[in-house]
C-alpha positions as MATLAB code, in Angstrom:
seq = 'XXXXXXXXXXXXXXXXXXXXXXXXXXXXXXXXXXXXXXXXXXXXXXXXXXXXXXXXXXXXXXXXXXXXXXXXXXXXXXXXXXXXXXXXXXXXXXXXXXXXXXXXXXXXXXXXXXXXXXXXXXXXXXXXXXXXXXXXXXXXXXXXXXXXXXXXXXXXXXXXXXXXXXXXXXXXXXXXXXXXXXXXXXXXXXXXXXXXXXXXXXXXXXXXXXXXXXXXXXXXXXXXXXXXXXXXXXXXXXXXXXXXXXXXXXXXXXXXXXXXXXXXXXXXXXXXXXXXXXXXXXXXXXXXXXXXXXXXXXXXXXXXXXXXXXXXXXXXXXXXXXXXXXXXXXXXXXXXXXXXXXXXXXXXXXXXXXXXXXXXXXXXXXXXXXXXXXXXXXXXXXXXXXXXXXX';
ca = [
      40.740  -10.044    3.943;
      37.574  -11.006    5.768;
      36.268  -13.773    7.285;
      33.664  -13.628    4.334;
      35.731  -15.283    1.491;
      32.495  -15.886   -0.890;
      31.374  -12.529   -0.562;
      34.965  -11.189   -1.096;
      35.243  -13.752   -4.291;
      31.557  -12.251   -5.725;
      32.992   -8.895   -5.215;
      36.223   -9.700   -6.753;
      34.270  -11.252   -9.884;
      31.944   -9.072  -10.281;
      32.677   -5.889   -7.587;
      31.848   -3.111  -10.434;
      28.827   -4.315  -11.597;
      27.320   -4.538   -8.107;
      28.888   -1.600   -6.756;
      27.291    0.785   -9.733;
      23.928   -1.239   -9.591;
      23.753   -0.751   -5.342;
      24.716    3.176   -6.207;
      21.636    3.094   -8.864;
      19.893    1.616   -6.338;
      20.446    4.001   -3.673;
      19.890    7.094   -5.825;
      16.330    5.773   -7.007;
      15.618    5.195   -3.476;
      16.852    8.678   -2.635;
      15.196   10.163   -5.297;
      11.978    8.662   -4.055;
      11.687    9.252   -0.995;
      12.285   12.610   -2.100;
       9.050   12.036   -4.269;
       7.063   10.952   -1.600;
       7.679   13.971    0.563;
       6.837   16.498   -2.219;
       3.924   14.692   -2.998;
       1.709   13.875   -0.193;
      -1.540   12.291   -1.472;
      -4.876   13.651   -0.977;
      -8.138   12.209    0.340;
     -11.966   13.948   -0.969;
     -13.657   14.315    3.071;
     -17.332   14.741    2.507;
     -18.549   16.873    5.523;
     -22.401   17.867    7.138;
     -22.852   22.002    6.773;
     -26.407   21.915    7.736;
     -29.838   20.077    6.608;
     -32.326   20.346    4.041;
     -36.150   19.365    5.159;
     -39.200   19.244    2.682;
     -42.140   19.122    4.534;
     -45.507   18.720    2.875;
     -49.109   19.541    4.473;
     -53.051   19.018    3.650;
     -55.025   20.989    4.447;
     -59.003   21.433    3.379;
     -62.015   24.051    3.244;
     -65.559   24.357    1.995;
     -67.590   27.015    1.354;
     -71.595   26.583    2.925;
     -73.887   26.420   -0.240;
     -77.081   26.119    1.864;
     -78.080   27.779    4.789;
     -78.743   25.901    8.323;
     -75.995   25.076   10.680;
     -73.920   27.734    8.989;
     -74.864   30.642    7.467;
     -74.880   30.460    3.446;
     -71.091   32.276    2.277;
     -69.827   30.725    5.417;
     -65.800   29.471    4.412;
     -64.888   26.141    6.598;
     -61.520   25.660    7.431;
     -60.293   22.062    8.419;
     -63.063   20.646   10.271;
     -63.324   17.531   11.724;
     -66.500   16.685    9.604;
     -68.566   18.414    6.769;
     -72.018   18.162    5.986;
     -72.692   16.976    2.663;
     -75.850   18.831    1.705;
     -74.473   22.396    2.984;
     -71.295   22.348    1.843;
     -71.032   19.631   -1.790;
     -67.830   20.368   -2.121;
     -64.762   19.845   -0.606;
     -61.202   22.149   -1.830;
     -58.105   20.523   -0.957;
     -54.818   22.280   -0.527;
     -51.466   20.274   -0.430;
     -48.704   22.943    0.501;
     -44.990   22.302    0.939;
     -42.538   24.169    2.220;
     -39.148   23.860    0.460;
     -35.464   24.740    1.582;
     -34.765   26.860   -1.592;
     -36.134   28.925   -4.330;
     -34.882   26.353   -6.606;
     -36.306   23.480   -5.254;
     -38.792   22.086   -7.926;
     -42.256   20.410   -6.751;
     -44.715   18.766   -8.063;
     -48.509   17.132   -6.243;
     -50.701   14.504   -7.428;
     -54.007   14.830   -5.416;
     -55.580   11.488   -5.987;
     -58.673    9.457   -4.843;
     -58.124    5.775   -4.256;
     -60.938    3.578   -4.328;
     -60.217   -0.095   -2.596;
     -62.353   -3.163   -2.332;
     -61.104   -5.451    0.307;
     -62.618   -9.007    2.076;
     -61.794  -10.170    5.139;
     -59.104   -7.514    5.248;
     -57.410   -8.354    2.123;
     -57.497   -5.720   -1.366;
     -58.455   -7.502   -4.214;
     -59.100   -4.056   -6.547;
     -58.204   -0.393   -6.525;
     -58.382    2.102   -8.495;
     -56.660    5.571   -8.355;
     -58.173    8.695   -9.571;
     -55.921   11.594   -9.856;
     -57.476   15.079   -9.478;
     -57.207   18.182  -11.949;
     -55.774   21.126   -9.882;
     -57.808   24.453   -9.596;
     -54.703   26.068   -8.751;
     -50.722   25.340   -8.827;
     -48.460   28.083   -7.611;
     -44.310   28.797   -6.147;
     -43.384   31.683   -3.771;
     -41.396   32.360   -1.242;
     -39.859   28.728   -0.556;
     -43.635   27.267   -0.735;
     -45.756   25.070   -3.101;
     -49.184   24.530   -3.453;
     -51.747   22.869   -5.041;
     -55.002   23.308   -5.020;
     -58.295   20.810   -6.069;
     -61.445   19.805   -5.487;
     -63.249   17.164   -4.585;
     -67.208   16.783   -5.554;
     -68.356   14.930   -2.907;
     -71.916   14.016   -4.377;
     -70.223   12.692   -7.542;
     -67.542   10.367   -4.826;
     -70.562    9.031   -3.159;
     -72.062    8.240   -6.318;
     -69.377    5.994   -8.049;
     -69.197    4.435   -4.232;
     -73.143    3.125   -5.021;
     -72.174    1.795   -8.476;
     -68.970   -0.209   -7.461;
     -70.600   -1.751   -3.906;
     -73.708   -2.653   -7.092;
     -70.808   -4.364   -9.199;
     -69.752   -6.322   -5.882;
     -72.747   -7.499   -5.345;
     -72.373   -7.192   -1.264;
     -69.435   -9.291   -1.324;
     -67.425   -6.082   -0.102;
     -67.363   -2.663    0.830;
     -65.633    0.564   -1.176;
     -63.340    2.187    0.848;
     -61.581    5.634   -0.126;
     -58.713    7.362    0.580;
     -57.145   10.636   -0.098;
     -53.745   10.411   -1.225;
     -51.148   13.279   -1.725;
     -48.160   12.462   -3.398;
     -44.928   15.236   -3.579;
     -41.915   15.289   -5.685;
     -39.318   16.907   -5.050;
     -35.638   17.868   -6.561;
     -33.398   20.639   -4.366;
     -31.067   20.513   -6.615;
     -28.827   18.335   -4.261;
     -31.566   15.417   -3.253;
     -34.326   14.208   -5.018;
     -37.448   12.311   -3.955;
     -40.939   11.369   -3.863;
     -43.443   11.878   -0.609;
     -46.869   10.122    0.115;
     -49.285   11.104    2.731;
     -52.754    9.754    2.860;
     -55.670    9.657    5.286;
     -59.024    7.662    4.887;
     -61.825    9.942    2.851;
     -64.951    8.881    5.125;
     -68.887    8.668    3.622;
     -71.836    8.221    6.092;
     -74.328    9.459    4.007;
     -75.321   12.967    5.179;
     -71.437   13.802    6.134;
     -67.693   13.014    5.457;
     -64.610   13.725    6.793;
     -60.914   13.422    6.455;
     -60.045   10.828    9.175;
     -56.615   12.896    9.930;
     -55.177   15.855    8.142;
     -52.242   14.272    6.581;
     -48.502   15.637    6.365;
     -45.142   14.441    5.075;
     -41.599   15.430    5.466;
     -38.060   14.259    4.910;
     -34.910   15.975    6.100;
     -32.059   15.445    3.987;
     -28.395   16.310    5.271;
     -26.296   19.483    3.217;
     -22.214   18.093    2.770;
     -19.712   19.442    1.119;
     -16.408   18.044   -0.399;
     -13.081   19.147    0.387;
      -9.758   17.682   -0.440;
      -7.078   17.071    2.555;
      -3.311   16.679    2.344;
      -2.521   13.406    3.733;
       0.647   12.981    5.837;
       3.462   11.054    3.941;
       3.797    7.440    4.331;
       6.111    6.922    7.092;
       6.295    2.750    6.309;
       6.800    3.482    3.082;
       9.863    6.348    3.976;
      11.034    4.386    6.027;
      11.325    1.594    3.767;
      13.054    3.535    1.456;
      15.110    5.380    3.528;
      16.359    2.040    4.630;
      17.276    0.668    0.999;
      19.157    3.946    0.088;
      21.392    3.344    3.552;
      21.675    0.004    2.930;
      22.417    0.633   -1.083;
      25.030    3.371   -0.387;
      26.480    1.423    2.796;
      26.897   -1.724    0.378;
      28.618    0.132   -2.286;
      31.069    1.339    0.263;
      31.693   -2.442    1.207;
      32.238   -3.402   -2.473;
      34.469   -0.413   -2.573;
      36.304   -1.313    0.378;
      36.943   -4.786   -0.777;
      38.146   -4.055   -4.579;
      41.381   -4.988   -3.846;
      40.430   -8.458   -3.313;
      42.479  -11.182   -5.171;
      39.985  -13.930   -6.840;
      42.380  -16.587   -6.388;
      43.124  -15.901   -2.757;
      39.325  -15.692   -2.382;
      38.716  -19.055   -3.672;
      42.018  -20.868   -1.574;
      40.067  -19.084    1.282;
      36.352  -20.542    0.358;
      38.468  -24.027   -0.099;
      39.900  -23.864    3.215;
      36.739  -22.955    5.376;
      34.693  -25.991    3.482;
      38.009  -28.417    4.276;
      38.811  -27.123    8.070;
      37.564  -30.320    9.714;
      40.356  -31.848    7.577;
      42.705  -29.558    7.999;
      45.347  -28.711   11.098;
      48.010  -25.932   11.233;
      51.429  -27.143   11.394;
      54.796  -26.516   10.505;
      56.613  -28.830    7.614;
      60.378  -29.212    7.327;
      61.932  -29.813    4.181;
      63.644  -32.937    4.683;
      60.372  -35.199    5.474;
      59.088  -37.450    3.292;
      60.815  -39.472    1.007;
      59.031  -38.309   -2.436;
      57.045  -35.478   -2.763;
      54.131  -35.212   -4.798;
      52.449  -31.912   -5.796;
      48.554  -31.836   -6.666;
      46.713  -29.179   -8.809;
      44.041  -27.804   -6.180;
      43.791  -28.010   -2.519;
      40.869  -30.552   -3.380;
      43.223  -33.504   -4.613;
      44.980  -32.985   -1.511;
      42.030  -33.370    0.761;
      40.876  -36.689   -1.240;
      44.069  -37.908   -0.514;
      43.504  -37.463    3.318;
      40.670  -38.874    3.025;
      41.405  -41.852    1.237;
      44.250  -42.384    3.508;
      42.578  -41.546    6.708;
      45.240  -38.803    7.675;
      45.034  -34.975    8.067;
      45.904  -32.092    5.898;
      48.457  -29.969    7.030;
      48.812  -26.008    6.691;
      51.714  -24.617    6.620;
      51.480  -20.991    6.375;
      55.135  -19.873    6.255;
      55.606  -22.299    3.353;
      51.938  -21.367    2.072;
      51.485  -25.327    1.339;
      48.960  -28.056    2.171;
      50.230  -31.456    2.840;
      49.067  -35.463    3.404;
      52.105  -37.455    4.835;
      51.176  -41.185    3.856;
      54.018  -43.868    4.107;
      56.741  -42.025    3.262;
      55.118  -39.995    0.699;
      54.319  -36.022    0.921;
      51.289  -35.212   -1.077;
      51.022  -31.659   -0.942;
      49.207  -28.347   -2.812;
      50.582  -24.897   -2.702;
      50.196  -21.618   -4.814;
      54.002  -20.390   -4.623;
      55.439  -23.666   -6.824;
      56.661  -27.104   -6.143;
      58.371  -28.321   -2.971;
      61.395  -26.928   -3.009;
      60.030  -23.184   -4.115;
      58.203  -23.511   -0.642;
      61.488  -23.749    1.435;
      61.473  -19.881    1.937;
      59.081  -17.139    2.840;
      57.490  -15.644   -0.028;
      59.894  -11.625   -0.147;
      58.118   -8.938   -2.862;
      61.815   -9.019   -4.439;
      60.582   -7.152   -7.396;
      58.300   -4.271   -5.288;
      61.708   -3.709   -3.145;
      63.812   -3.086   -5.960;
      61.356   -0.809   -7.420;
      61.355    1.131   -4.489;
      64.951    1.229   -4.351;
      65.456    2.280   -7.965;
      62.659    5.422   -7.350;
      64.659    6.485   -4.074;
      68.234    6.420   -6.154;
      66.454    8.461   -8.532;
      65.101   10.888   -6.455;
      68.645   11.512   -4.846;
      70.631   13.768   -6.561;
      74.387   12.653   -6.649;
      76.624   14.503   -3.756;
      80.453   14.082   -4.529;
      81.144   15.273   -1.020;
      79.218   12.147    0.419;
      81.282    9.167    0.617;
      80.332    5.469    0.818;
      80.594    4.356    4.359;
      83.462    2.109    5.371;
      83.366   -1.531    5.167;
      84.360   -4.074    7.854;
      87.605   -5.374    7.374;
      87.727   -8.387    5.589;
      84.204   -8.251    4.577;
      83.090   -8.672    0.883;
      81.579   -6.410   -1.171;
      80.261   -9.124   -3.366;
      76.313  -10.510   -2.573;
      76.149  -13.707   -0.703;
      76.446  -17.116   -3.460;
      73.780  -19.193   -2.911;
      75.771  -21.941   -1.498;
      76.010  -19.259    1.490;
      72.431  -19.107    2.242;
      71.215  -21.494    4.928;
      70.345  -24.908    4.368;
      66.881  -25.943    4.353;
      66.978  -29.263    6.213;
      67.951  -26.872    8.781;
      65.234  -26.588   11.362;
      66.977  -23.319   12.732;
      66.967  -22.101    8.934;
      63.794  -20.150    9.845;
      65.049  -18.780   12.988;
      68.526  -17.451   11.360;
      66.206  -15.496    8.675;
];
């Protein structure tokens, strides 16, 4: 018996239930952390394996109609400035350069016209170009237009006549890309003021776009178990398993003795160990539960006293023995409590184990001795205080 007498009172109530539901419990916790170790998770890791850059440039040409600066046939490439007379017309050429043969592209080569006061746009217009020429090859695209730069200056004279002076027409060349690589998709603008002075024009800047994009790929990655988690569960299988070994430990437990015990550790301020003769008192009263007796101490301002050879608990008030104890009433209590029956069992199985021997005698008795078991008259008397002492 333990110093535990609830717990051994829940075990001996109810000790199979919880010893099969802690061994449940441990084997599910076995069993997963078992699961956990054979099934690490996995995490998607998205990694960089290189770059992908569209890049998008303008470029432009003329060809000299009319002879002077330039020879007539003369091909212009890029120059700063054009003369309008020798050279009407002006080919633009968007080209971009792409990362793969699949990447699709499209350009829109437009003209925007703007009307602005005091630095603020209060119209536009855009005028998209028809390509001369749209070709793919070799991880390049390009577009090709052109721009009549009579028929420009033109429409320039007949919006500034609409404004009536209240504002200038300003253009600008605008290139717009877009793009799909099959990975990324998106849309590029690059644009440069389109300059008229009358006899000239000119691109302000050659303009040019890119956008670098980065290249990942996916991969999936064992992840290491959960050691929280393990532990956690390696923890409720020991504790499950090293439960069910208490509960199996303790089976023997008697529920009565448990609750006498769970009486006596809520009474022990009342209670004192002592030794109780028979012959005090002059009544005796027995109780039904160790409570009654401690009510009566209470009532009568006295102590309980234990007596654990006599396995009683007793209140001595005026005379009067109020007492409690498992083995009987007062006089059941005189001796210690012998397994009478468990002895004689024992004997019985021994005699029958022994086979007879005719050669063995019975030993010798003392002379004048009796062969006959002590009468109970013989046995001590109990208002003897040296009764227990003769035992």
């Amino acid at each position: 018996m333990t110093e535990t007498p609830r717990l051994d009172l829940l075990i001996a109530q109810h000790g199979r239930s919880i010893l099969i539901a802690l061994l449940v419990l441990g084997a599910v916790a076995l069993l997963a952390t078992g699961w956990v170790i054979a099934t690490p998770g996995t995490t998607t890791v998205t990694e960089e394996i290189g770059q992908q850059t569209v890049e998008t440039d303008v470029e432009t040409s003329a060809e000299v109609v009319e002879s002077g600066l330039w020879e007539e046939g003369t091909h212009l490439e890029n120059n700063p400035a054009y003369i309008t007379n020798a050279t009407p017309e002006l080919q633009v050429t968007a080209e971009t350069t792409m990362p793969t043969d699949d990447t699709t592209v499209s350009h829109a080569i437009q003209l925007r016209y703007e009307a602005s006061r005091d630095g603020q746009a209060f119209w536009d217009d855009n005028v998209t170009l028809e390509p001369t020429e749209a070709f793919a090859t070799n991880q390049r695209a390009v577009t090709q237009t052109t721009i009549d730069v009579e028929a420009v200056a033109k429409r320039v004279t007949e919006l500034e006549d609409e404004l009536a002076g209240i504002s200038t027409v300003d253009i600008e060349l605008v290139v717009v890309t877009s793009y799909d690589t099959g990975t990324h998709e998106g849309t590029q603008t690059a644009s440069t003021p389109f300059v008229l002075t009358g006899e000239t024009y000119y691109l302000e800047e050659h303009p040019s776009s890119s956008e670098t994009h980065p290249l990942t790929q996916t991969s999936e990655q064992t992840e290491n178990p959960n050691s929280a988690l393990l532990g956690a569960l390696v923890l409720v299988a020991l504790g499950s398993f090293g439960g069910a070994a208490v509960v199996n430990a303790r089976s023997d437990v008697d529920v009565e003795h448990a609750r006498q015990r769970i009486h006596e550790q809520r009474y022990a301020e009342w209670i004192s160990q002592g030794s109780l003769p028979m012959w005090i008192g002059d009544e005796q009263v027995s109780l039904d539960t160790l409570e009654d007796v401690v009510d009566v101490a209470i009532d009568t301002n006295e102590r309980v006293i234990q007596d654990r050879n006599r396995g009683l608990f007793a209140v001595v008030s005026d005379g009067v023995v109020y007492y409690y104890s498992d083995r009987g009433l007062w006089e059941e209590t005189a001796w210690p409590d012998f397994d009478l029956e468990r002895q004689s069992l024992e004997t019985d199985s021994s005699s029958e184990t022994t086979p007879p021997d005719d050669a063995t005698t019975a030993p010798p008795t003392a002379e004048g001795a009796s062969e006959q078991p002590p009468k109970l008259d013989d046995l001590p008397d109990p208002e003897d205080d040296d009764a227990w002492q003769n035992l």
